[in-house]
C-alpha positions in Angstrom: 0.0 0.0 0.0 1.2 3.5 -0.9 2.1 6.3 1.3 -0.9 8.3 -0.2 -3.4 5.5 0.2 -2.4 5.1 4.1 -2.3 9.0 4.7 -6.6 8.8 2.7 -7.0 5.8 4.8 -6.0 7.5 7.8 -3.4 4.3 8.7 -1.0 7.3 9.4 -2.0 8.8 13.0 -0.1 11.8 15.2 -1.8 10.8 17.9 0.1 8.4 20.4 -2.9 7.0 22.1 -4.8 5.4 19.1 -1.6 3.9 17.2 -2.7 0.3 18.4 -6.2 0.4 17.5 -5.6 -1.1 14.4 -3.0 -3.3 13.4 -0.2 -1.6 10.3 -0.5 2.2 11.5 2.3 4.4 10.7 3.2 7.0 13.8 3.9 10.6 12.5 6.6 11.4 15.4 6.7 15.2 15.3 8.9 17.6 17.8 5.8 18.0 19.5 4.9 15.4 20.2 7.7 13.0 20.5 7.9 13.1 24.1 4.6 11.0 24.1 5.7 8.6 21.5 9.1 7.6 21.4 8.9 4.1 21.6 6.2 3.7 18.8 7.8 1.5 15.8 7.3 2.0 12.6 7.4 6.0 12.7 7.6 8.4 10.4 8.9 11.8 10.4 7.4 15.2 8.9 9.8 15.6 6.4 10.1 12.3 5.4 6.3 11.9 5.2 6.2 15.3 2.6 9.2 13.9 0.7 7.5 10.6 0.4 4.3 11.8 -1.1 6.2 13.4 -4.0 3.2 16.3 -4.6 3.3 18.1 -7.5 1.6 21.0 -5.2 3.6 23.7 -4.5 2.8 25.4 -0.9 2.1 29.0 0.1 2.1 29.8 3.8 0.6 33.5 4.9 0.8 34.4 8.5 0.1 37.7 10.5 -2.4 38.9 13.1 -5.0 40.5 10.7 -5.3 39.8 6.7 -4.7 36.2 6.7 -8.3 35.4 5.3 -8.7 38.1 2.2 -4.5 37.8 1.3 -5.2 33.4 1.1 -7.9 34.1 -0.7 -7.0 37.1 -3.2 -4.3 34.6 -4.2 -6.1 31.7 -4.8 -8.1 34.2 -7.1 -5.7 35.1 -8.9 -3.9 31.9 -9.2 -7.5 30.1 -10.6 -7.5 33.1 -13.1 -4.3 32.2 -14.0 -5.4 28.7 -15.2 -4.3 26.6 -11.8 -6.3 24.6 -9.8 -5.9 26.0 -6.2 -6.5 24.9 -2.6 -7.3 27.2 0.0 -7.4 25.9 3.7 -8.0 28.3 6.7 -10.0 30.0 8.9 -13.1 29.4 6.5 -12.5 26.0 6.0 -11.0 24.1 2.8 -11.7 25.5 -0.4 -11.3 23.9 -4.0 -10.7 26.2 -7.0 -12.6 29.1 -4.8 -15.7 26.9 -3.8 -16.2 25.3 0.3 -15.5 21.6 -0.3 -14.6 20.9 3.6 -16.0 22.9 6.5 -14.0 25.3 9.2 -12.2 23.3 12.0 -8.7 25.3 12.8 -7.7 28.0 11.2 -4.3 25.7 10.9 -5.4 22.4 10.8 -2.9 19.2 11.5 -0.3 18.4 9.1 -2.0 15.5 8.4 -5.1 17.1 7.8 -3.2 19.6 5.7 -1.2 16.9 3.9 -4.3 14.7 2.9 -6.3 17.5 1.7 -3.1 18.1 -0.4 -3.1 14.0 -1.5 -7.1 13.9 -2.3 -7.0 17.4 -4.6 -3.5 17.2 -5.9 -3.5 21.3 -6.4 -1.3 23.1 -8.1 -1.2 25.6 -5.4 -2.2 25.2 -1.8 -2.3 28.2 0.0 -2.8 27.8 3.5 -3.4 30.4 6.6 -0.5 29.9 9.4 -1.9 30.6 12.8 0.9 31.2 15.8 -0.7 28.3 17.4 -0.1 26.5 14.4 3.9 27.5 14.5 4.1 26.4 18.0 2.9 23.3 18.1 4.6 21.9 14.7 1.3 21.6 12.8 3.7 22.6 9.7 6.3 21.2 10.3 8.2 19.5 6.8 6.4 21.4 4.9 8.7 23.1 1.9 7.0 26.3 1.4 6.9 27.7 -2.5 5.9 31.2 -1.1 5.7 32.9 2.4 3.2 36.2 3.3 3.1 38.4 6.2 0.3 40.5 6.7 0.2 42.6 9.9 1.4 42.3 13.7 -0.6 43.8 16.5 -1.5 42.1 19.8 -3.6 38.7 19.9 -3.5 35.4 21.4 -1.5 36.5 24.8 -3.6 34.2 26.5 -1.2 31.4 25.0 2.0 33.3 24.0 2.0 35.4 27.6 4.2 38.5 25.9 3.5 40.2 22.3 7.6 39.4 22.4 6.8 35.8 22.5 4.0 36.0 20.1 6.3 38.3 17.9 9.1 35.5 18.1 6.8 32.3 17.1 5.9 34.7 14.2 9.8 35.7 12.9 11.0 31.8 13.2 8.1 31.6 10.3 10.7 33.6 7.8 14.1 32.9 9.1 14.7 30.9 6.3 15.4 31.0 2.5 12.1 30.8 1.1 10.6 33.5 -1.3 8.6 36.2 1.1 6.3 39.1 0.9 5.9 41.2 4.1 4.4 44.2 5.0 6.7 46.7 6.1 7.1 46.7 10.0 9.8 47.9 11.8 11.8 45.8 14.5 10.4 42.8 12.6 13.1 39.9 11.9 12.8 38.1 9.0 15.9 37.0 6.4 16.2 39.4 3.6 17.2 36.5 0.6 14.4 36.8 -1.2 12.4 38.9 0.4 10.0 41.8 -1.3 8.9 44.4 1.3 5.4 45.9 0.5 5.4 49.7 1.8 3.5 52.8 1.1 5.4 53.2 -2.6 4.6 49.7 -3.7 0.6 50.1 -2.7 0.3 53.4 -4.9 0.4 51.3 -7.5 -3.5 49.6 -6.9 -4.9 52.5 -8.0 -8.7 51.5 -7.7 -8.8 48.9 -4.6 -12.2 46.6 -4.9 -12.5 46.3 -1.3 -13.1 48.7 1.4 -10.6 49.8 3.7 -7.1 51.2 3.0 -5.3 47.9 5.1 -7.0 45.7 1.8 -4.9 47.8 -0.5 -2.0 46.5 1.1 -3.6 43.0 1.7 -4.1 42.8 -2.4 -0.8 44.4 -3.1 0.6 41.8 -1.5 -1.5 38.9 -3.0 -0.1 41.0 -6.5 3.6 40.6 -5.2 3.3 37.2 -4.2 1.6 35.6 -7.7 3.9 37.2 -9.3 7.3 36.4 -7.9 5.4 32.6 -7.7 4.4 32.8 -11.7 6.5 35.3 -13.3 3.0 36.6 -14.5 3.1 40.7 -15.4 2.2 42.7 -12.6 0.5 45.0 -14.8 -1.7 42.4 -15.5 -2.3 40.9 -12.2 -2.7 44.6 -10.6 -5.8 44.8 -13.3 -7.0 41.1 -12.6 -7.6 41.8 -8.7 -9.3 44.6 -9.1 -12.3 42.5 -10.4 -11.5 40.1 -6.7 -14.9 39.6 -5.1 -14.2 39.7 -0.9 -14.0 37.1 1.1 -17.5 36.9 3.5 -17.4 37.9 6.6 -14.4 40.5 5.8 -15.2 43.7 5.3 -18.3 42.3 3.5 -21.1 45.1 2.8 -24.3 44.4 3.5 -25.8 47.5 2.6 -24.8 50.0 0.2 -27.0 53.1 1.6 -26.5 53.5 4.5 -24.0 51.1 4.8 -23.7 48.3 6.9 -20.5 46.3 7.1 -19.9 42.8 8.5 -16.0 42.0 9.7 -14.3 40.0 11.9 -12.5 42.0 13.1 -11.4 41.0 17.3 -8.1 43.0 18.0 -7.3 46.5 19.0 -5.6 46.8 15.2 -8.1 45.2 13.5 -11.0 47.6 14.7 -8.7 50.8 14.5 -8.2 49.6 10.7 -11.9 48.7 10.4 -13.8 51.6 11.9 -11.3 54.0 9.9 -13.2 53.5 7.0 -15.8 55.9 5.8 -14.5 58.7 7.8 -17.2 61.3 6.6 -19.8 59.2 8.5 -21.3 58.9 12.0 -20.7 55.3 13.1 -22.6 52.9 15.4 -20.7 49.6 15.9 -21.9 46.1 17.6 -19.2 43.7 18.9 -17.9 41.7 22.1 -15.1 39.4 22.8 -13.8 36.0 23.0 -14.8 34.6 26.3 -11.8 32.7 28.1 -9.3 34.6 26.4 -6.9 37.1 26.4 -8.4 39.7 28.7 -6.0 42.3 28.7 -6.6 43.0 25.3 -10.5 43.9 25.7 -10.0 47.5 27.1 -7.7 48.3 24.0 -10.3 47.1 22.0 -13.2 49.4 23.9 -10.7 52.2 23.4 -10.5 52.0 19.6 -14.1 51.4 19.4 -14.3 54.7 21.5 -12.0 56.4 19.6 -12.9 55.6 15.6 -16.8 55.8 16.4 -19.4 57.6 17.8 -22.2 54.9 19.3 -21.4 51.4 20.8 -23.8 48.6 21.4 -21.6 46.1 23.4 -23.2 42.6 23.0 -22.1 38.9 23.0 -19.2 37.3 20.6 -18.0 33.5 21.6 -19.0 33.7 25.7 -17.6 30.7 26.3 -17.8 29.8 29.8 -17.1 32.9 30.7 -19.8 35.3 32.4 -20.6 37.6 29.8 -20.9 40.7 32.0 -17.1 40.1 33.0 -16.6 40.5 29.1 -18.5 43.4 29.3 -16.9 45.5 31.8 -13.6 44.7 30.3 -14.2 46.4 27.4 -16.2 49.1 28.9 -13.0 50.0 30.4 -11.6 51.2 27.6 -14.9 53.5 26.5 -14.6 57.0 27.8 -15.9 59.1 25.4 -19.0 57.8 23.4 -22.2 56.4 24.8 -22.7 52.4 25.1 -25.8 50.1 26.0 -25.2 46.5 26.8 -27.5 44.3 24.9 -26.5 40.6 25.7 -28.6 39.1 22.9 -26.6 39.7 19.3 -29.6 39.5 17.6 -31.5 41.9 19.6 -28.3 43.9 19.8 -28.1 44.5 15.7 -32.3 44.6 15.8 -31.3 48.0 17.9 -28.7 49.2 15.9 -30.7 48.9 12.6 -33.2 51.0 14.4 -30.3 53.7 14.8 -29.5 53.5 11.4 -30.1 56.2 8.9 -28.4 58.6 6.2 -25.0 60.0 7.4 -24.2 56.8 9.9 -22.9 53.2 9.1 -23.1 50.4 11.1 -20.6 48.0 11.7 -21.0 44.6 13.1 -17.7 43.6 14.2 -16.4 39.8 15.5 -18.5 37.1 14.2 -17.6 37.4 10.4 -18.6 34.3 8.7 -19.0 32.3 11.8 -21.7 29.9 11.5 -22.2 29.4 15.5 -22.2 31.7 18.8 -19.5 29.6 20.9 -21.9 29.1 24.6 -20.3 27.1 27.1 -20.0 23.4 26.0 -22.5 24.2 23.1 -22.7 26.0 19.6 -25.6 27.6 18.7 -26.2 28.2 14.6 -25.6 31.8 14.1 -24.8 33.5 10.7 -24.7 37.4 11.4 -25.3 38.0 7.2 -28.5 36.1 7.5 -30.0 37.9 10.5 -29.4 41.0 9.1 -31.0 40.8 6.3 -34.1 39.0 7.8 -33.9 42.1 9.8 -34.0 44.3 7.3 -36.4 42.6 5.5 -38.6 42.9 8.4 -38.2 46.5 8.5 -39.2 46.7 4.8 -42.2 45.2 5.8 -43.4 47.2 8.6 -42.3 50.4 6.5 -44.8 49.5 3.8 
């Protein structure tokens, strides 16, 4: 039996506790998790397990606190207008040539889950969202990357890394090596210069009509541009003219409503809602969000204080509660709000009800956390969500009682 056909079969297992529950499994002995299995026979290693396989697919790795989404996916556009057949695996879920064909789990999965995906589709491309989570606990480990993107650092995940240092060092071991990379320009990040194409202010001029809102997706596309092309060889010209026809990604920066607008993001760092709620600056804005429940608590003030700061009305209201108490959540980030006036409305649904109410010519409303989700995370329990969907039965509803 080939290597493929036991990786599809799952005969190949990273998990030390289920190796003897069927006899003529192979034990994918990573560094982390060796410890547990060092006496498991017959093992294979990472590397040798990629070399093995002999893909033709050539790998694309983008990493960063905000951007991984729309950059993964502005390059698989680009590359499937190209004439390749891509996969696209992250925080969405796996993707085939642009289309869901597995649903979200991690935003980095296992490398086995990563590696069969890779086996059943055979892509030309696979361009795959790196979490720091994913980088610390080896889930791509062996892979030999084609490409590497960085997108943005700000402050997430402390709840795991302890120190933005920490987080900021699991990020830099990502592009210590050799590999062809694209990074937005940030100063005091390491990174090896071979090969390396830094995307600045100069380089961005040259979208000059950006299809998405927001001036951070300028430099998100410019460096989906920069990446294809050192990849393909393609024109930039041309690629610069082919994203401007990129559709989004949902959930990011996805407009609901033209007039008066209403924007959906995910948006769940300090960064990402300074970058969010910059846009439409000639507007009031009211914006709906809350925070990750048994997580990183010291960054929910910062978050109420760019809220506070980039809008002018705040409806505070559940994220992913967890099993946390939601009012804890609550007068974390209330900490941070100073200036404008807040309500607490527990219920999202009832929370957005309100804020359409609020809505009119002049203002915009963003609804900031959930993105694409698909569930509201309770303690023990998801409960089907999808934010798109209950706005517009919302608005729908309005329609109706207007007429």
């Amino acid at each position: 039996m080939g290597i493929d056909t036991l990786l599809l079969k799952g005969m190949i297992t990273d998990d030390s506790r289920f190796f003897d529950s069927e006899p003529g499994k192979i034990f994918l002995r990573t560094r982390y998790n060796s410890q547990y299995g060092r006496e498991l026979e017959p093992y294979i290693t990472p590397n040798q397990l990629f070399k093995a396989l002999e893909l033709p697919t050539k790998f694309i790795g983008i990493t960063g606190t905000n951007g991984k989404t729309t950059v993964a996916f502005a390059i698989s556009y680009l590359l499937y207008r190209l004439g390749y057949n891509v996969g696209t695996q992250g925080t969405l879920g796996f993707y085939y040539n642009l289309k869901q064909v597995e649903p979200p789990s991690l935003t980095t999965p296992s490398l086995l889950t990563t590696l069969r995906r890779a086996t059943k589709y055979r892509p030309h491309y696979f361009v795959m969202e790196v979490s720091s989570h994913g980088l610390a606990q080896g889930r791509v480990e062996g892979i030999e990357w084609a490409l590497k993107v960085f997108t943005s650092l700000s402050q997430d995940h402390l709840d795991y890394h302890q120190t933005m240092e920490n987080y900021k060092g699991v990020k830099e071991t990502f592009f210590a090596d050799e590999t062809p990379k694209v990074l937005r320009f940030y100063a005091g990040f390491r990174y090896n210069p071979a090969n390396s194409f830094i995307v600045d202010r100069d380089v961005v001029r040259e979208l000059e009509r950006c299809p998405l809102i927001g001036e951070f997706n300028r430099y998100n596309l410019v460096l989906a541009v920069e990446g294809v092309h050192l990849l393909t060889g393609v024109d930039r010209g041309l690629l610069l003219e082919l994203i401007q026809e990129f559709p989004g990604v949902p959930g990011r920066m996805e407009l609901v409503q033209k007039e008066p607008p209403i924007v959906i993001d995910y948006a769940h760092t300090p960064d990402g809602f300074e970058q969010v709620l910059k846009t439409f600056p000639e507007l009031e804005k009211i914006v709906i969000f809350g925070a990750g429940g048994n997580r990183d608590r010291s960054k929910r003030k910062l978050i109420g204080e760019a809220a506070d700061r980039y809008s002018n009305f705040i409806i505070l209201t559940i994220d992913n509660p967890r099993c946390e108490e939601p009012s804890q959540i609550f007068a974390d980030l209330a900490e941070g709000i100073k200036i404008h006036p807040y309500i607490i409305i527990p219920d999202r649904r009832r929370a957005i009800e309100h804020g359409l109410t609020l809505l009119k010519p002049g203002r915009a409303l963003f609804l900031l956390g959930k993105g694409a989700e698909e569930y509201i995370e309770l303690c023990g329990e998801r409960v089907q969500y999808k934010e798109r969907e209950i706005v517009e039965e919302l608005l729908e509803a309005q329609k109706r009682e207007g007429n």
